[in-house]
N, C-alpha and C positions, 0 to 999 in steps of 0.2 A: 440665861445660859452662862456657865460656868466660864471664864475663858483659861484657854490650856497654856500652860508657861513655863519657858525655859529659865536656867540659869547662865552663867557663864562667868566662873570668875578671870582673873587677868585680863580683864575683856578691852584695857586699852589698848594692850599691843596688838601687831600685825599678827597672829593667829587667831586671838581673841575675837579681835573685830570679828574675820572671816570669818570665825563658825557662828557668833552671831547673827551676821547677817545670811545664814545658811539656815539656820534653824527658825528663821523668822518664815521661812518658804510654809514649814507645818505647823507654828506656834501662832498663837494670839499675842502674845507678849513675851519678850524675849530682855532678863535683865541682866544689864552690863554691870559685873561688878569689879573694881580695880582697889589697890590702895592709893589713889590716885584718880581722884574724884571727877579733879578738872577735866584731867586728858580722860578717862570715859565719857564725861558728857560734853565731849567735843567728838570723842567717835561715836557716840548716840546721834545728835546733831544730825551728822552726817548719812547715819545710815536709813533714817527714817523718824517720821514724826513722834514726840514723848509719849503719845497714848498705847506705841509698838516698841517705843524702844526706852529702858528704864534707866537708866543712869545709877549708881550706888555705890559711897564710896564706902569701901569694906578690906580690913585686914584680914587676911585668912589665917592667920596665924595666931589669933586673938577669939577663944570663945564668945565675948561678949558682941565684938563686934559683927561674927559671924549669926548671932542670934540676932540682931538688928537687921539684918538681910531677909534671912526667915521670915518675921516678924512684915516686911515691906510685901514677903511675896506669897504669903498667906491670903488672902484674897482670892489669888487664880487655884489653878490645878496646875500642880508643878510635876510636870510630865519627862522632864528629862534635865538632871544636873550636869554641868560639865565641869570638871576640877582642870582649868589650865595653868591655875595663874604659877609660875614656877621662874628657877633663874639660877645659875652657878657660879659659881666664887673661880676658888681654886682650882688652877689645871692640873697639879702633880698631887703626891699625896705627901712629899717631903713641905711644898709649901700648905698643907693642908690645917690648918692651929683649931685645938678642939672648939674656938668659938662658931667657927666656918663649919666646922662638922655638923654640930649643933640648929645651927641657922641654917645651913641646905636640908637638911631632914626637917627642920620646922614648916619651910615653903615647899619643900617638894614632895614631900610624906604624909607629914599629920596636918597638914591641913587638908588635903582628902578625906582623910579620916573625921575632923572635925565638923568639915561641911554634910560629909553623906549622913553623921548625925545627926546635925540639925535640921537635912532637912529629908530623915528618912521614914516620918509622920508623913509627911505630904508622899512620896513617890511610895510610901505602901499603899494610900490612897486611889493612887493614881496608877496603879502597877505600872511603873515609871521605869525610867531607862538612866544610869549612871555612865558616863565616858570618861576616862580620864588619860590625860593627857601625859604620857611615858615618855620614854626617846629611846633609841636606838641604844645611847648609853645604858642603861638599866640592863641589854642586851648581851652586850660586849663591851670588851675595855677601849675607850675612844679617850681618856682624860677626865680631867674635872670628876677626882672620885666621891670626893661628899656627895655631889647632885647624881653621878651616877648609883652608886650604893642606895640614895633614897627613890630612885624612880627605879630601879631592879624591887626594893619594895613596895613600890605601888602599885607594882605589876601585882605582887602574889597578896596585896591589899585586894586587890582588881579582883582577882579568881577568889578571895573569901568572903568576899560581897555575894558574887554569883552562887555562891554556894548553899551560905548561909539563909538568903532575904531571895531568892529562887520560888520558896513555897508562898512567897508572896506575891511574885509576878514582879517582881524587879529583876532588868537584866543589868548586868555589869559586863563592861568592855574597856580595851586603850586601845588606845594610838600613838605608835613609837615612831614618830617623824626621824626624819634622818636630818641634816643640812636645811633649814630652810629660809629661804632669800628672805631675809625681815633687815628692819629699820637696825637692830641692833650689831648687822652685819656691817652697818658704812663708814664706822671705824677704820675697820679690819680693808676695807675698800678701799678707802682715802688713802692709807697708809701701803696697800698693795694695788693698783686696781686688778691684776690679774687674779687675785684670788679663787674668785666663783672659776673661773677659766680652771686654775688649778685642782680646787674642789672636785671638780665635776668628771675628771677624769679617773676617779677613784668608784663612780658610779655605772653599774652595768649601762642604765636608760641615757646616761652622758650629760644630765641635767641635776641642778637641786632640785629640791621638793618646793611649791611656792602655796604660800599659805593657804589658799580656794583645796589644794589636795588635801591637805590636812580637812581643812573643814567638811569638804565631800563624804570624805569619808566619817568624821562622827555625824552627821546627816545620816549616812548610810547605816550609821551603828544604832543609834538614839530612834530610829525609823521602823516604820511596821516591816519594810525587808528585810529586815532581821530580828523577824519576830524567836526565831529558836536558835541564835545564837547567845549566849553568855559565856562569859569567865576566858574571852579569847582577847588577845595581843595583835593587833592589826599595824601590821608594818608600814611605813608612806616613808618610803626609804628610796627610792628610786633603784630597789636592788641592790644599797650596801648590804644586810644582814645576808643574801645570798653567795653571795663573794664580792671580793673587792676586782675591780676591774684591770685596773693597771698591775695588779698583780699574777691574774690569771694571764694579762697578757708577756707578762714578763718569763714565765716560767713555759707555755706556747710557742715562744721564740729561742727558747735555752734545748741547747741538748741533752737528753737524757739516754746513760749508758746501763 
């Protein structure tokens, strides 16, 4: 018997982990790929034995390297891609220098692009499930506009997947996390500890997102419960994209003549 197999690139960090060890719930084998080999097969390690969890180190941004991935996970039946691996530079668009522009659309863009090619042999196959991993930024103007401008088109990369590779039985979705508590946050900690305290007040729910939400929900998306959804934006935002909280409460308290 065939066994059925997720991908997962960015798979070291705290998102990554989480949705792979969420997708291992419905998968035979679930592969962690990072550019950063070490720290995947240290969160492989972790999450469960090498025969469940694959370890592979892999630039997304690189076709050859991304055909080496393929190439490992050819074997099973690749039932569900997820494109997380992502990351931003610049906060403003005055410090924005077109090498940064360039490099956030290489990680945040085309390498979605790159990946569902290589591995959209297998998920025709498999009338497969693609997730990929947006943010809130893509949405609306929060800073950091290279990575935002290239995740606003992964989104509408997202819906021409659906559209197109549909008659095949492949669905395509994202997930626009808003804030979420990861390891890359304990800078930003150290240096404020009140931060998340600060964050969180900007959120209807009054909390950030913590990694397991993100992952639930591509579980949910990648999943037979969503067997007739495609080409939709699933927000794990904790109610930022609905309004901002300290705002609506601001304007609440104001009078109006």
């Amino acid at each position: 018997m065939t066994q059925s197999a997720a991908i997962v690139t960015g798979a070291a960090g705290d998102i990554g982990a989480a949705i792979a060890a969420r997708l291992a719930d419905d998968h035979d084998v679930v592969f962690l790929a990072d550019i950063d080999a070490a720290a995947a097969a240290a969160v492989a390690s972790k999450l469960g034995p090498i025969s469940r969890f694959v370890a592979v180190g892999c630039d997304v941004t690189s076709e050859t390297s991304i055909s080496e991935l393929a190439k490992r996970a050819d074997a099973g039946l690749v039932r569900t891609l997820v494109n997380n691996a992502g990351a931003a530079r610049a906060t403003s668009l005055h410090e924005t220098t077109p090498e940064i522009w360039r490099a956030d659309n290489a990680l945040n863009l085309e390498a979605a692009f790159l990946c569902f090619r290589a591995f959209e042999p297998m998920l025709k196959a498999s009338k497969g499930s693609v997730v990929n991993i947006a943010s809130v930024n893509g949405m609306h103007v929060f800073g950091h506009p290279a990575y935002s401008a290239a995740k606003a088109g992964l989104l509408h990369f997202t819906r021409l997947v659906a559209v197109e590779y549909g008659k095949f039985g492949i669905r395509s979705n994202a997930v626009a996390p808003g804030t979420v508590k990861t390891q890359a946050w304990e800078a930003r900690a150290a240096a404020n500890p009140n931060v998340f305290e600060e964050a969180r007040r900007w959120y209807p729910l009054q909390r950030v997102v913590d990694p397991r939400d993100v992952a639930n929900a591509v579980g949910f998306l990648a999943g037979p419960l969503a067997a007739a959804i495609t080409g939709v934006c699933l927000p794990v935002d904790c109610g930022l994209t609905a309004g901002q909280a300290e705002l609506a409460r601001t304007f609440s308290q104001s009078e109006h003549y």
